[in-house]
C-alpha positions, -999 to 999 in steps of 0.1 A, spaced: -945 -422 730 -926 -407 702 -888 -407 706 -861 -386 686 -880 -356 677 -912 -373 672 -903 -397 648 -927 -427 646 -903 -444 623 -872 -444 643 -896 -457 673 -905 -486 647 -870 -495 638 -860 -495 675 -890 -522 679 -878 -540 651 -841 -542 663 -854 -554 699 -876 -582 681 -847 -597 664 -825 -591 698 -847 -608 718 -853 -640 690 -812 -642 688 -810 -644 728 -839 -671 727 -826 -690 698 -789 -689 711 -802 -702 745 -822 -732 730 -792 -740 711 -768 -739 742 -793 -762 762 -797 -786 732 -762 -783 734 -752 -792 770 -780 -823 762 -763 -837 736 -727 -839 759 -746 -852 788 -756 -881 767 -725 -882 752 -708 -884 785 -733 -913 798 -726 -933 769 -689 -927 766 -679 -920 802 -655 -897 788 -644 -868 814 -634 -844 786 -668 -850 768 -680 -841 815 -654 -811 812 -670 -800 781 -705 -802 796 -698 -783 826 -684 -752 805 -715 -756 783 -734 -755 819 -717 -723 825 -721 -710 789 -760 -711 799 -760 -694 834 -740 -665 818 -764 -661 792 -792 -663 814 -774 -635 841 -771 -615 813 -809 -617 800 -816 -616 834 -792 -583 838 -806 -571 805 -843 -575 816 -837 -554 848 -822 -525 830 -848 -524 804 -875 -524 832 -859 -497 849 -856 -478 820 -891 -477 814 -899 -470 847 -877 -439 847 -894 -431 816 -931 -434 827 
């Protein structure tokens, strides 16, 4: 389907943009959970409780992230369903 008056580029760039959206979210996740790995070994080693604070706001750096992916996922999927 054609969007914007018919314009197949505009449906192109829009594919585009949610490519690179989507291999941000991914990359920013893998990087968060690498991340919250590296404190948890940290803290294991170290027994440090700001290195176990630090972990635990990584921990909830992730689960936000992943609400809204989860939140952005719904919407989209609505959308298209309103669209079909």
């Amino acid at each position: 389907m054609l969007q914007n008056g018919g314009h197949p580029q505009v449906s192109e760039e829009h594919s585009n943009l949610q490519r690179r959206i989507q291999f941000a979210m991914i990359s920013s996740l893998i990087a968060n959970v690498l991340l919250l790995a590296s404190k948890i070994v940290a803290y294991v080693l170290s027994g440090s409780k700001s290195v176990l604070a630090s972990a635990a706001d990584s921990f909830v750096d992730i689960a936000s992230q992943v609400m809204t992916w989860t939140a952005e996922f719904t919407c989209m999927h609505a959308k298209h369903l309103h669209l079909s």
